[in-house]
C-alpha positions as CSV (number, residue, x, y, z in Angstrom):
1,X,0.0,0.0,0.0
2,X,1.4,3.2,-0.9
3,X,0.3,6.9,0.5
4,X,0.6,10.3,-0.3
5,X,-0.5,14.0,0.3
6,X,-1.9,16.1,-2.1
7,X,-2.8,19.6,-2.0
8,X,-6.9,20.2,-2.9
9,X,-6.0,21.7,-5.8
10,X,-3.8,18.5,-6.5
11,X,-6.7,16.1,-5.4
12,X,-9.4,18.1,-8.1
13,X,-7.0,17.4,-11.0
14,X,-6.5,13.7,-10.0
15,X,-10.0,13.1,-9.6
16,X,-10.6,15.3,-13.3
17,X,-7.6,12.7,-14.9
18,X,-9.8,9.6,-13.5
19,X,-12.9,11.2,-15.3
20,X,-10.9,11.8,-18.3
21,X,-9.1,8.5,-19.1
22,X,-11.9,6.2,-17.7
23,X,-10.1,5.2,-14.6
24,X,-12.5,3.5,-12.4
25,X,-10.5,5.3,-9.2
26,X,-7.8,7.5,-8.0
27,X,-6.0,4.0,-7.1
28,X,-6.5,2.5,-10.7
29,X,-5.2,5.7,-12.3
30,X,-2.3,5.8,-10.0
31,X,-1.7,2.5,-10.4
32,X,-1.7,2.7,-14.2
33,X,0.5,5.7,-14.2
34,X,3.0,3.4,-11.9
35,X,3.3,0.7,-14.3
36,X,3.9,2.9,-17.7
37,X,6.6,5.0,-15.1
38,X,8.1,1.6,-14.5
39,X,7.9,0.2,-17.8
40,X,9.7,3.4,-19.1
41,X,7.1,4.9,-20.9
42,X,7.0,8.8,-21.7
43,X,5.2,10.6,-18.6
44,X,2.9,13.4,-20.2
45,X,3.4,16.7,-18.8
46,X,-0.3,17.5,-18.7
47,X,-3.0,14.8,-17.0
48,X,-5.3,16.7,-19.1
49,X,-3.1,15.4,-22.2
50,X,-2.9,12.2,-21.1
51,X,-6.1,11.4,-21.0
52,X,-6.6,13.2,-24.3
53,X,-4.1,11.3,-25.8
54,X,-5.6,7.6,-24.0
55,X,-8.9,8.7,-25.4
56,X,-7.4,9.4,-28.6
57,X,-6.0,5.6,-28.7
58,X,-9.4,4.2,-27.6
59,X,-11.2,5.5,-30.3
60,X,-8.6,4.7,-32.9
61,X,-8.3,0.8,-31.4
62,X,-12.5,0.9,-31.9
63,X,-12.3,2.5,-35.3
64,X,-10.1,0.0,-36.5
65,X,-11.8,-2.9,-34.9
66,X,-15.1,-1.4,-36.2
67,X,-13.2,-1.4,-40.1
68,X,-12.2,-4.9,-39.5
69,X,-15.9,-6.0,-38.9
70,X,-17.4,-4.1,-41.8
71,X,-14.7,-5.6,-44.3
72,X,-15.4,-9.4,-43.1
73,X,-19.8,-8.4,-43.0
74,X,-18.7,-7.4,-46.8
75,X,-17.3,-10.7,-46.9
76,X,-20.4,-12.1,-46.4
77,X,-22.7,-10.2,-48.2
78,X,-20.7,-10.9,-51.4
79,X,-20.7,-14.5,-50.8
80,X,-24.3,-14.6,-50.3
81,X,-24.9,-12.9,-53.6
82,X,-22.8,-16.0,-55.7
């Protein structure tokens, strides 16, 4: 278990990030943000931009999913058609 102070100010932003990327909690978020820091993966300057940029590669990871699934439906519907 791990614990630290933040200021209010601090503690709004945190709670803003969680909202932002999805987290389910502070401790999820912070846990997430512990991994990629250990893992040695860039550390955005702004939580804002992180969760930006993690919404970003949602969306991207669904439209491509979604692309795959309309190609193999097409698939399909030309098969049914022979």
């Amino acid at each position: 278990m791990i614990s630290i102070r933040l200021s209010d100010d601090e503690f709004v932003k945190v709670r803003e990030a969680c909202r932002a990327t999805g987290a389910r909690s502070i401790s999820d978020l912070a846990r997430d943000a512990m991994r990629r820091l250990v893992a040695g993966a860039p550390v955005p300057r702004e939580a804002g931009e992180d969760g930006l940029c993690a919404r970003v590669e949602d969306l991207d990871q669904k439209v491509n999913h979604l692309q795959e699934q309309v190609s193999r439906l097409a698939l399909l519907v030309g098969e049914g058609d022979k």
